[in-house]
C-alpha positions as CSV (number, residue, x, y, z in Angstrom):
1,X,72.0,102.5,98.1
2,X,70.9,105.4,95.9
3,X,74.5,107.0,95.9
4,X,76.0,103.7,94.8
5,X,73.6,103.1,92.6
6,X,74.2,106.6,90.9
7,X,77.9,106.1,91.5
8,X,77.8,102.7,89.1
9,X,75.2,104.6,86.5
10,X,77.7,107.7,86.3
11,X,80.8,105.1,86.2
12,X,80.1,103.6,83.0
13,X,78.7,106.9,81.3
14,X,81.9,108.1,82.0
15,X,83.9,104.8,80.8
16,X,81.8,104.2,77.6
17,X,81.7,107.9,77.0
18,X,85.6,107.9,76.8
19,X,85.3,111.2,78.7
20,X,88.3,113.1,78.3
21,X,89.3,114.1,82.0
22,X,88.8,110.9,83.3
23,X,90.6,109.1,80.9
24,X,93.6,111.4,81.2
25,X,93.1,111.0,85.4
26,X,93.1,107.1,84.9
27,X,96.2,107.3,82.3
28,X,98.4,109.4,84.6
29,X,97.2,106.9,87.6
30,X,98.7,104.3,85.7
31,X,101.9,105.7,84.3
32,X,102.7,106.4,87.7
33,X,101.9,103.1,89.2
34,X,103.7,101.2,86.6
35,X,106.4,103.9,86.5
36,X,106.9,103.3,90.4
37,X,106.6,99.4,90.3
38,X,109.1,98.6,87.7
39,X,111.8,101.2,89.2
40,X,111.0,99.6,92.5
41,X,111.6,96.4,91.1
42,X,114.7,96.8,89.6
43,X,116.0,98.1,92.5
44,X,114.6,95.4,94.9
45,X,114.7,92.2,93.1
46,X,118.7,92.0,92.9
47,X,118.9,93.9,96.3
48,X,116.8,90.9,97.9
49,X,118.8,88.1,96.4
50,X,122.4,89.5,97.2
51,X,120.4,90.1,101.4
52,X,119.8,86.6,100.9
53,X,122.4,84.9,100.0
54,X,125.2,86.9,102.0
55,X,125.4,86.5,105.6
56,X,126.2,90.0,108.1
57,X,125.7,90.8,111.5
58,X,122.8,92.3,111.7
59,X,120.5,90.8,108.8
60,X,118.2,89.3,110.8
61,X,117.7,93.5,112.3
62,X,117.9,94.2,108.4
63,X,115.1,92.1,107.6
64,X,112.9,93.0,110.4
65,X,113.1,96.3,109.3
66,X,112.2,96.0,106.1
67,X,109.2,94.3,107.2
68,X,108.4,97.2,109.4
69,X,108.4,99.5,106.1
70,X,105.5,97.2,105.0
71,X,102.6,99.4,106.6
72,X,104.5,102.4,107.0
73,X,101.5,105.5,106.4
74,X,101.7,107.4,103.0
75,X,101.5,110.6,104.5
76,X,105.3,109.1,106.4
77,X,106.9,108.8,103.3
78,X,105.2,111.9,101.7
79,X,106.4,114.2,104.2
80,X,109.8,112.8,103.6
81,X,109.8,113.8,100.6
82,X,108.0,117.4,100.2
83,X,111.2,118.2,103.1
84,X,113.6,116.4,100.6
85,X,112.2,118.2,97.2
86,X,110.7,121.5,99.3
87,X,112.6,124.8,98.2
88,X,114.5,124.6,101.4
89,X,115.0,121.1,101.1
90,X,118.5,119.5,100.2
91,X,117.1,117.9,96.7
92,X,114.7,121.5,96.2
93,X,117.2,122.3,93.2
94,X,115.8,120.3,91.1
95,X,112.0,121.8,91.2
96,X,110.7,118.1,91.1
97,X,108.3,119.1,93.8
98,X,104.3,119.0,92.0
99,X,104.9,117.2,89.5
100,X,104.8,113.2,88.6
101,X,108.4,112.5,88.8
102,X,108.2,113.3,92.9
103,X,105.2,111.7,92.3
104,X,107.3,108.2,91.2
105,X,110.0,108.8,93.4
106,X,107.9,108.8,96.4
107,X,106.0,105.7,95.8
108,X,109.1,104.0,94.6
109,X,110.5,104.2,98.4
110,X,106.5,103.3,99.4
111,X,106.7,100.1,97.1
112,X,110.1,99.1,97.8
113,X,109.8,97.6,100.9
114,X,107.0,95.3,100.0
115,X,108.8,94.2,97.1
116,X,111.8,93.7,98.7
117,X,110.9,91.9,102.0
118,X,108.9,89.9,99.8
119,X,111.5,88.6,97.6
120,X,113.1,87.6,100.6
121,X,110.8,85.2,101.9
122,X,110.0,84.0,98.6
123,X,113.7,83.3,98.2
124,X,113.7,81.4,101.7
125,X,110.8,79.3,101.3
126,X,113.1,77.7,98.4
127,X,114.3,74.2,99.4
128,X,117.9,73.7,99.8
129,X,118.5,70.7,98.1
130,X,117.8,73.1,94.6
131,X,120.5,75.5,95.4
132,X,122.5,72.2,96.5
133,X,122.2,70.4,93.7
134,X,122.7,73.3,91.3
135,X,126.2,73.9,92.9
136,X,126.7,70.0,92.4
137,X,126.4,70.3,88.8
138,X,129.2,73.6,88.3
139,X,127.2,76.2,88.5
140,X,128.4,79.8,89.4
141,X,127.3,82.3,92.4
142,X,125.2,84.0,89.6
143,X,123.8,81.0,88.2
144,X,123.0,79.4,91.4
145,X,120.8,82.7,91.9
146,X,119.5,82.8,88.4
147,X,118.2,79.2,89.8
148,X,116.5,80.2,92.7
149,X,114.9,83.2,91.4
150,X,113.4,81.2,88.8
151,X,112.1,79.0,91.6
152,X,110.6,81.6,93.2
153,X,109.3,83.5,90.5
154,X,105.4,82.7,91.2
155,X,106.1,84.3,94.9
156,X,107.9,87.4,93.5
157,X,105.1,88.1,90.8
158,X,102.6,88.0,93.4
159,X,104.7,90.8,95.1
160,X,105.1,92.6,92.2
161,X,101.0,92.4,92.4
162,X,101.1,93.7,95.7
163,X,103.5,96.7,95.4
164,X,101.0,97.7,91.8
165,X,98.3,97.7,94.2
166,X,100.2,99.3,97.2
167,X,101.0,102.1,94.5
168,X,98.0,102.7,92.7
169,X,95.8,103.0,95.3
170,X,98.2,105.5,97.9
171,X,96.4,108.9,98.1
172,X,98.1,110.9,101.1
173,X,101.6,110.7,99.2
174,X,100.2,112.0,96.0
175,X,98.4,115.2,97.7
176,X,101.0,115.9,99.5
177,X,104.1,116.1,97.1
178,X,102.1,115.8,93.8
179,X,99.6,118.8,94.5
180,X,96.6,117.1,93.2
181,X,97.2,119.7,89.8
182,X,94.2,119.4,87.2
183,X,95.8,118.2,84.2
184,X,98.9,118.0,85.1
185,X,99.2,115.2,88.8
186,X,95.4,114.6,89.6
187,X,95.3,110.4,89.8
188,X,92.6,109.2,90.5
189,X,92.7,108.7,94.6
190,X,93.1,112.2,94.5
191,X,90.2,113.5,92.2
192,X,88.1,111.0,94.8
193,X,89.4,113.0,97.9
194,X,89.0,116.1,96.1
195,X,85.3,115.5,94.6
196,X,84.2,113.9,98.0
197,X,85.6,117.4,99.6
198,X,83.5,119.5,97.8
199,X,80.1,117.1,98.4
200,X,80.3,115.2,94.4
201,X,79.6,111.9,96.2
202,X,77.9,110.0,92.6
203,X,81.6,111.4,90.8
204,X,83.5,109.8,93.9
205,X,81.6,106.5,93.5
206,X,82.3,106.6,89.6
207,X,86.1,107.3,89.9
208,X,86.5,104.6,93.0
209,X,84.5,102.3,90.9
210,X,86.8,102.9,88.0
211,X,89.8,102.6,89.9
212,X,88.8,99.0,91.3
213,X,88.2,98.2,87.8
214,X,91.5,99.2,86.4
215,X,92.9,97.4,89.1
216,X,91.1,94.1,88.9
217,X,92.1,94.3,84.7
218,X,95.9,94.5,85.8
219,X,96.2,91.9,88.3
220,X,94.3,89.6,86.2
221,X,96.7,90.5,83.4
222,X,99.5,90.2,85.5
223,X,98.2,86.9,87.2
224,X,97.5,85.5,83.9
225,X,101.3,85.9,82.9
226,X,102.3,84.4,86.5
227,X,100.1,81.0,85.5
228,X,101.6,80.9,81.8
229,X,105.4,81.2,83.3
């Protein structure tokens, strides 16, 4: 009880202090999440309505796998990419390797499942007689997705939720291909692993206690524009 205690004490010295490192930890953490998220998204939102509403051999395989990808380990997808973006890797020419932009890139592919499965589902649970009745009135293969989406849109915010969270809270990913650099791609989870390392349990505490803050202040922000819509 002591070392949470402590941990909470030295949390909001450090948030009403403003103190520098911290802040620029927490910034990063975010820039990164949001960074991730939104790439993801763009990517996974149009890919899961044209999976949807196009029927393949194999989709049902398709789908299943993408689920799969749901709980797939960090440390999977971070080893992907420190082989991709290593020196001897086929991507190494571009010397993204310890710095944020790998840092995006690999929780982009971490996110995108989530996102994407998700807007699936969310797209299925959508009655037919919507999509029906839109076609009835004139409207185009675009508009009759435009529809649907818009239908769905509580489901796909609450995966956007989801992947934020998925992203900001990753550590083995960041370590690995991010270096867990002072100043430059410390995030949070990784300042945690690293002070718990070397035996700073109250600074742990503070940062993980500043973390699930910064986290409950987005997806209350973000839930907040899900019940206005």
């Amino acid at each position: 009880m002591t070392d949470i205690w402590n941990g909470l004490t030295r949390a909001f010295e450090l948030i009403v202090t403003f103190d520098p490192e911290v802040m620029a930890i927490a910034w990063l953490s975010l820039r990164i999440a949001f960074s991730s998220v939104l790439i993801a998204a763009i990517i996974s939102l149009p890919l899961g309505a044209l999976i949807h509403f196009h029927s393949f051999p194999g989709k049902r395989l398709l789908i299943s796998v993408i689920q799969t990808f749901y709980s797939v380990p960090t440390v999977t997808v971070g080893l992907f990419i420190f082989v991709m973006f290593s020196r001897s890797g086929p991507l190494g020419g571009f010397g993204l390797l310890f710095t944020p932009a790998v840092m995006v890139i690999g929780q982009v592919l971490l996110v995108m499942p989530i996102l994407l499965g998700l807007t699936i589902s969310a797209l299925s649970g959508i009655d037919r007689s919507i999509t029906d009745t839109a076609r009835s009135l004139g409207a185009s293969g675009w508009q009759n997705v435009l529809v649907v989406m818009k239908e769905a849109r509580f489901a796909v915010m609450a995966a956007v939720i989801l992947g934020f969270g998925r992203a900001i809270s990753e550590v083995g990913l960041a370590l690995m291909v991010g270096g867990n650099i002072k100043g430059f791609t410390r995030v949070i989870t990784t300042a945690i692993s690293l002070e718990t390392g070397k035996g700073d349990i109250e600074l742990s505490m503070a940062l993980g206690i500043i973390l699930i803050i910064i986290a409950l202040i987005i997806n209350l922000i973000l839930n907040r524009v899900q019940q206005r819509r």
